[in-house]
C-alpha positions in Angstrom: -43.8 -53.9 -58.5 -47.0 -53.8 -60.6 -45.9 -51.4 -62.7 -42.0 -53.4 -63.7 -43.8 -56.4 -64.4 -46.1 -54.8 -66.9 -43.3 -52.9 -68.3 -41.3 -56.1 -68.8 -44.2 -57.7 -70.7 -44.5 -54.7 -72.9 -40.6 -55.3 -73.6 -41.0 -58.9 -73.7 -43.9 -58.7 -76.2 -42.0 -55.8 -78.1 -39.1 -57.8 -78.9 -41.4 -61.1 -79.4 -43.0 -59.2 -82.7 -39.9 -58.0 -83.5 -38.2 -61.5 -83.7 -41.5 -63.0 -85.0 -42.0 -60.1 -88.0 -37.6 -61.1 -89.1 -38.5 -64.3 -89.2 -41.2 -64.3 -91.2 -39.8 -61.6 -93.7 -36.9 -63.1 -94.2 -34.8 -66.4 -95.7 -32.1 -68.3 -96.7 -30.0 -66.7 -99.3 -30.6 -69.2 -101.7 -34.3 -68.6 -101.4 -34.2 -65.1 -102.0 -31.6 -65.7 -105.2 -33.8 -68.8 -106.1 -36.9 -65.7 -106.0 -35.3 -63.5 -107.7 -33.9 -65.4 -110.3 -36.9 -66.9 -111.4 -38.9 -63.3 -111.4 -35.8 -61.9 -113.6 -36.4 -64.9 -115.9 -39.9 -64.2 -116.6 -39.1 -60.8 -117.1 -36.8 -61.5 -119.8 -38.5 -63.9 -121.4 -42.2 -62.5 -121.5 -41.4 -59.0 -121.6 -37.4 -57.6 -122.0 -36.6 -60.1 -125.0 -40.1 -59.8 -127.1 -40.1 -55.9 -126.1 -36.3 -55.8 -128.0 -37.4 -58.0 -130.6 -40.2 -55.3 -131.8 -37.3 -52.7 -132.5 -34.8 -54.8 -133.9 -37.1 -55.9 -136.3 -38.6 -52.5 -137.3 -35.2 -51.4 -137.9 -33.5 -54.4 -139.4 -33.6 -52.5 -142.9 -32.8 -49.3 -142.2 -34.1 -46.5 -140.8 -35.1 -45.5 -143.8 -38.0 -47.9 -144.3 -38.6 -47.7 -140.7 -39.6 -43.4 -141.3 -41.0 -44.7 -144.9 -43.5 -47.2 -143.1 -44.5 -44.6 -140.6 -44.9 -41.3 -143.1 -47.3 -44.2 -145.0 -50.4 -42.7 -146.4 -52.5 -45.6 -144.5 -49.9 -45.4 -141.6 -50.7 -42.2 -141.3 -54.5 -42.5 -141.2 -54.3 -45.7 -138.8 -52.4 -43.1 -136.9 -54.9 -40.1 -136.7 -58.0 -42.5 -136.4 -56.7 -44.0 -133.1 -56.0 -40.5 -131.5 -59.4 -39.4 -132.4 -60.5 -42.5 -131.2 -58.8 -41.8 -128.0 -59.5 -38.5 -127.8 -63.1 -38.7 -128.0 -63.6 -42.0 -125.6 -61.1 -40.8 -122.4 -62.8 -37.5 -121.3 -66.3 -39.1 -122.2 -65.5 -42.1 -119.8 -63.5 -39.5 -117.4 -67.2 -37.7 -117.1 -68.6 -40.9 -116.8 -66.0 -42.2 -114.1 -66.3 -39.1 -112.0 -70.3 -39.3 -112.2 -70.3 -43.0 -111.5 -67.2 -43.1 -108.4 -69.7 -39.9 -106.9 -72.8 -41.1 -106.9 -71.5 -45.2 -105.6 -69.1 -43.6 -102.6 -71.3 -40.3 -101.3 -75.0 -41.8 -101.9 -76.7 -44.7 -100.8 -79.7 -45.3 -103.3 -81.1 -48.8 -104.4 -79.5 -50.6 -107.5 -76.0 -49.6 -106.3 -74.4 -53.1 -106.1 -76.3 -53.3 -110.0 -74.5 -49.8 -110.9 -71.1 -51.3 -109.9 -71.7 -54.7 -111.5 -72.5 -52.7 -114.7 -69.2 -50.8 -114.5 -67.4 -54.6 -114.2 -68.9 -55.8 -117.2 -66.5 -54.9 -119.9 -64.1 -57.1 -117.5 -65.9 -59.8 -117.7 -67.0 -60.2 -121.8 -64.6 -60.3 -124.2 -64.0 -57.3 -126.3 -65.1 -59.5 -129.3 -68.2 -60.0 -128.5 -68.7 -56.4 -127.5 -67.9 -55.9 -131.3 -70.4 -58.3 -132.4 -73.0 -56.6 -130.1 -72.8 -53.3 -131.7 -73.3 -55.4 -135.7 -76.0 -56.6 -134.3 -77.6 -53.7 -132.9 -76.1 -50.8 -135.1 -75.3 -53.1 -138.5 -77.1 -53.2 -142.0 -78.6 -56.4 -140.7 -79.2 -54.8 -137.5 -82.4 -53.7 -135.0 -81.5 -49.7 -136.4 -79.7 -50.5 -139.8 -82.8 -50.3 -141.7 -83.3 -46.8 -140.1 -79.7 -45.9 -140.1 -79.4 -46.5 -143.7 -82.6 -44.2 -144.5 -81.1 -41.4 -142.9 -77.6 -42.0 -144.4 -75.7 -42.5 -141.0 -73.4 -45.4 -140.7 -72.1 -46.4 -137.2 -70.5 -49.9 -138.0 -67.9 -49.9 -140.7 -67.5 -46.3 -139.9 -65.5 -43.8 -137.3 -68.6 -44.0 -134.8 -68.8 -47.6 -134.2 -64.7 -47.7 -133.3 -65.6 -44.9 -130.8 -68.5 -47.2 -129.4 -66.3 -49.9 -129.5 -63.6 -48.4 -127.6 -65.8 -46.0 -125.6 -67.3 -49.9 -124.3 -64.1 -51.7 -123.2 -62.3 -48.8 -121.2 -65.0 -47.3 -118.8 -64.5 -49.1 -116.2 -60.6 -48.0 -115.9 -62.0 -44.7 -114.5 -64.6 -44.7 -112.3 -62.5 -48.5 -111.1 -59.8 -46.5 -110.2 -61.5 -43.6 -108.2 -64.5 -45.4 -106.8 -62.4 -47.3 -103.5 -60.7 -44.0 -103.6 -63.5 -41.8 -102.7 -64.9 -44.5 -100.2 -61.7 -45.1 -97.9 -61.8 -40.8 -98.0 -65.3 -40.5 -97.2 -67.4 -37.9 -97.3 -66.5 -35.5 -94.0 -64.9 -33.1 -95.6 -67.6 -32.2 -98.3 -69.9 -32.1 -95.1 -68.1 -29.6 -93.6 -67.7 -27.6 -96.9 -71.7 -27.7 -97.3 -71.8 -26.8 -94.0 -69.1 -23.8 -94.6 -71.8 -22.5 -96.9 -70.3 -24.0 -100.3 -72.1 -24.8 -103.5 -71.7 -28.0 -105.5 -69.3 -26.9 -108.0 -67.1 -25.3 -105.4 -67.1 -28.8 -103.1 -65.9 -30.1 -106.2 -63.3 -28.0 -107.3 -62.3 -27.4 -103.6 -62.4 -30.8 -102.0 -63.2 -33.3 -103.8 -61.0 -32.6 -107.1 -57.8 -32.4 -105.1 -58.1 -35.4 -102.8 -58.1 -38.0 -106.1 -56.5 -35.8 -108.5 -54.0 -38.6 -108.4 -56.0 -41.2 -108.5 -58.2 -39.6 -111.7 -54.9 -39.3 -113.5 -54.1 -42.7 -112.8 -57.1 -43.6 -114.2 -57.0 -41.8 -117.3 -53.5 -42.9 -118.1 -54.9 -46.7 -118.0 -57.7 -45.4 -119.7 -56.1 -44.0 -123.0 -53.5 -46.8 -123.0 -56.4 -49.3 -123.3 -58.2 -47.0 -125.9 -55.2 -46.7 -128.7 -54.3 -50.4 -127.9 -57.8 -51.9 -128.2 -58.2 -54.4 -131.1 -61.2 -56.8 -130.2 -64.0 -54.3 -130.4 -62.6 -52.1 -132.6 -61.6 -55.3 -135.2 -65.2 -56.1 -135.5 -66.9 -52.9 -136.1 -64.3 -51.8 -138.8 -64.3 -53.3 -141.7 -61.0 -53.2 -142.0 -60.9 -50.1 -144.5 -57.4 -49.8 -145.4 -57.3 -45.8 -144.7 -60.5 -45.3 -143.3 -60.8 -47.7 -140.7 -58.0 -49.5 -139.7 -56.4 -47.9 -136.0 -52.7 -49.1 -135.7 -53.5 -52.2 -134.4 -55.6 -53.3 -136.9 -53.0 -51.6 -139.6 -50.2 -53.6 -138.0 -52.4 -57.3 -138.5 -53.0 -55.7 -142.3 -49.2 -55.2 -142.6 -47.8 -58.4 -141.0 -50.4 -60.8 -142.7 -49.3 -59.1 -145.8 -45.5 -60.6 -144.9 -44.3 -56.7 -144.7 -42.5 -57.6 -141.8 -40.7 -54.6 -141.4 -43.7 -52.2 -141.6 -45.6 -53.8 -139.4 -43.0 -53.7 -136.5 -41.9 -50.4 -137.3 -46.2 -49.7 -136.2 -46.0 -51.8 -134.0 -43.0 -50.0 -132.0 -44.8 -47.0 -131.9 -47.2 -48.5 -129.7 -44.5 -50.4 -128.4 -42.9 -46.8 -127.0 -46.7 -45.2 -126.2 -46.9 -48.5 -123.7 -43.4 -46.8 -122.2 -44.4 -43.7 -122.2 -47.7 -44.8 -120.2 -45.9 -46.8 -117.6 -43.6 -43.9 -117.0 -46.4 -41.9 -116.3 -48.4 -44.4 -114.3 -45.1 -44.8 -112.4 -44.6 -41.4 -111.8 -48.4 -40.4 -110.5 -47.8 -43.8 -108.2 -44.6 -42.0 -106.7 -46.2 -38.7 -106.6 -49.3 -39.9 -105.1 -47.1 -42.0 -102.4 -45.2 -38.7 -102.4 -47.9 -36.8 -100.7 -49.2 -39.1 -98.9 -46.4 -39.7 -96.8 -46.6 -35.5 -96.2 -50.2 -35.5 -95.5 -49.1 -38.4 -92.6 -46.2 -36.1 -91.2 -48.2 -33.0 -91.2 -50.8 -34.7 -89.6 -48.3 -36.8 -86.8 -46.2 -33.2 -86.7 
């Protein structure tokens, strides 16, 4: 007798969460249209319709003077300078990221809750003021510009302070990314490989590395799409040397406050389709990372 009326609780509260969990996921059909509507709105308005706008006006005289704008001497400069730019800052702050998400989720040491305050802090100032930093430190005016200027080495105004700049605003992406990573995977499994008899490098390469591959990809993708986009920084330390130091952001402010309208969108869509290009991939790592996930769950259930 004991054991029915338990079992018709457990139905009873079965089919209670069950009724409570539709109502509260679902409603009316005009809410949900109502919802919907008013996301798809947004959408178009603050994304679809200006995204459109960028390659209707880069090609509205021909293609052309769309290739002519690109194949542009300074174009073409603006062009390299932001891939070096890139180039040099992601696998620096990838280093960085790994060394930083390593030490916060395996260790416990004092000044961590610093450490991770430090990694926030590109979040919290604005990129122009990071620019003005680096003047005031690096500059002619500046704490080292005296010295900097003996020896012949210019940081601001030059290829090294844009690197600076940029190296600045995107380190947190990384070790952001892969720091609750690491923590919600904890550390058993490098345990048991130290245990196993394993060095460092081959915890690393073993364990480590392939639990938040996806997650370090992730991370770089955000990473090097906030690197050739940045304009903040990098617009202060330049100079704004047409073919020297101008990225393609700054080249496309040169452009369009020069009323050469076309050439400046026909820049600006190439970082219009990079931003594409990046969400495809951050889309992709996020289905391929839910991808295995859901196999690591059925092996482990199986």
């Amino acid at each position: 007798m004991a054991a029915a009326n338990a079992q018709s609780l457990s139905q009873y509260a079965k089919y209670h969460n069950k009724v409570g969990r539709s109502r509260a996921t679902s409603e009316s059909p005009w809410v949900r249209y109502t919802l919907i509507g008013v996301a798809l709105l947004f959408l178009c308005l603050f994304l679809f319709i200006p995204l459109a706008a960028v390659f209707v006006e880069a090609f509205r005289k021909g293609a052309e003077t769309y290739f002519a704008a690109l194949t542009e001497a300074d174009a073409l400069s603006a062009v390299k300078l932001t891939l070096i730019a890139a180039a040099i800052s992601v696998p620096l702050n990838l280093v960085f990221g790994v060394s930083a998400a390593w030490a916060i989720s395996k260790f416990e040491f004092k000044g961590k809750s610093f450490l991770i305050t430090l990694i926030d802090l590109p979040f919290a100032i604005s990129p122009v003021i990071a620019g003005l930093i680096y003047v005031l430190i690096f500059g002619l005016q500046g704490w080292f510009g005296e010295w900097l200027s003996d020896h012949d080495f210019k940081i601001v105004f030059a290829v090294p302070g844009i690197v600076l700049a940029t190296i600045f605003v995107t380190f947190p992406f990384i070790a952001r990314e892969l720091i609750p990573l690491m923590q919600a995977q904890g550390k058993d499994e490098e345990e048991a490989a130290m245990v196993l008899g394993a060095s460092g490098w081959q915890m690393f390469w073993h364990v480590t590395l392939p639990n938040i591959k996806w997650g370090l990809l992730y991370g770089v993708i955000l990473c090097n799409a906030r690197a050739m986009g940045e304009f903040g920084a990098v617009s202060v330390v330049s100079g704004h040397i047409r073919g020297l130091t101008n990225t393609m952001p700054l080249h496309v402010e040169i452009l369009y406050n020069e009323y050469n309208y076309a050439a400046a969108f026909a820049v600006a869509s190439v970082l219009a389709l990079l931003a594409l290009v990046t969400l495809a991939l951050k889309t992709y790592v996020e289905w391929q990372a839910a991808r295995n996930a859901q196999e690591t769950e059925r092996e482990i259930t199986e």
